[in-house]
C-alpha positions as CSV (number, residue, x, y, z in Angstrom):
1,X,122.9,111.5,112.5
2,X,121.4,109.3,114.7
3,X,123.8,108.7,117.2
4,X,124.3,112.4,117.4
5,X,120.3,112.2,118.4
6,X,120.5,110.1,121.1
7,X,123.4,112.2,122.7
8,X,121.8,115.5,122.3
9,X,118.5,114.7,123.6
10,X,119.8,113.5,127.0
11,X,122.1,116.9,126.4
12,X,119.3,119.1,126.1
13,X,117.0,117.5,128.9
14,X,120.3,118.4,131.4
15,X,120.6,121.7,129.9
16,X,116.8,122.7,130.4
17,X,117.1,121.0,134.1
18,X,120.1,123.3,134.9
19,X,118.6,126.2,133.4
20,X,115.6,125.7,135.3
21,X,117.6,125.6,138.5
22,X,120.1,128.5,137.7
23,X,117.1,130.8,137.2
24,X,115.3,130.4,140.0
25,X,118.8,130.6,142.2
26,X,119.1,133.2,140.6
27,X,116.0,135.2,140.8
28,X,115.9,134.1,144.6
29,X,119.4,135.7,144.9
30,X,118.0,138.7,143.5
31,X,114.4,138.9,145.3
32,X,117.3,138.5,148.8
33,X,119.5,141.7,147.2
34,X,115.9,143.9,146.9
35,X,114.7,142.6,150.6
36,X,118.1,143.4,152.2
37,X,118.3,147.2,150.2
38,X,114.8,147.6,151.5
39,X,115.6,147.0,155.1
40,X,119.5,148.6,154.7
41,X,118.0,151.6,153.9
42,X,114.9,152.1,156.2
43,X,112.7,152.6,153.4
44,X,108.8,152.8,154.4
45,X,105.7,151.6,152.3
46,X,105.0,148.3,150.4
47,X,108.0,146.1,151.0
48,X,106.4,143.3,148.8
49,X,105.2,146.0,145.6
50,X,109.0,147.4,145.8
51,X,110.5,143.4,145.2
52,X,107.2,143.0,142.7
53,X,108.7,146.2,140.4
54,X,112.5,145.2,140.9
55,X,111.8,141.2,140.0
56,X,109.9,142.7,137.1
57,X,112.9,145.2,136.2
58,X,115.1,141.8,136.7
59,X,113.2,139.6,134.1
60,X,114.0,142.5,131.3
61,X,117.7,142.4,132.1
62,X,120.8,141.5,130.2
63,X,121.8,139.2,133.7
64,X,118.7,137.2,132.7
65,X,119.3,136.7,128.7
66,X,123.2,135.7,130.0
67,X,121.5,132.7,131.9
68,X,121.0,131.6,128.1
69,X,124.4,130.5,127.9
70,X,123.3,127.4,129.3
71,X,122.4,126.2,126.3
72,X,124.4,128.4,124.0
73,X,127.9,127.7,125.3
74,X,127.8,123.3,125.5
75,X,126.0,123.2,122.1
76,X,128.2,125.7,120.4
77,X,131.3,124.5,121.4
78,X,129.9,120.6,120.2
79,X,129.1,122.3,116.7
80,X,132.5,123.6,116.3
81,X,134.3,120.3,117.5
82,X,132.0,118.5,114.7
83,X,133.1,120.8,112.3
84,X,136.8,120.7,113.4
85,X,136.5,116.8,112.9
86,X,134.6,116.6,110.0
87,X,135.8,119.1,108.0
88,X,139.4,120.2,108.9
């Protein structure tokens, strides 16, 4: 149990470190897509309340919640490969 432990932990600390970096790549992928619309299509008003509502409308997503499988995939795929091991 232990030495699964000390392999997790440095697992998880990765994990949160790439999900940290995915997300903000890809919210400032998305805050580009809402500037470039803006500008593509000539629209007139508050450029930065327009990105404001659409970053919001992006943080409710399903794209978001998929940035989960960060830590979903890499730690289910370890449990089933104990399991396999152990058990099988």
């Amino acid at each position: 149990m232990f030495v699964a432990l000390r392999f997790l932990i440095p697992l998880l600390i990765v994990l949160t470190i790439l999900y940290v970096g995915v997300s903000i790549y890809s919210r400032w992928v998305r805050r580009g897509k809402l500037i470039a619309h803006w500008e593509k299509k000539g629209m007139t008003g508050d450029r930065d309340a327009f990105v404001q509502r659409g970053l919001r409308k992006y943080d409710g997503s399903f794209r978001k919640k998929l940035i989960l499988g960060i830590y979903i995939v890499p730690l289910s795929l370890i449990a089933i490969l104990i399991y396999v091991t152990n058990f099988m």
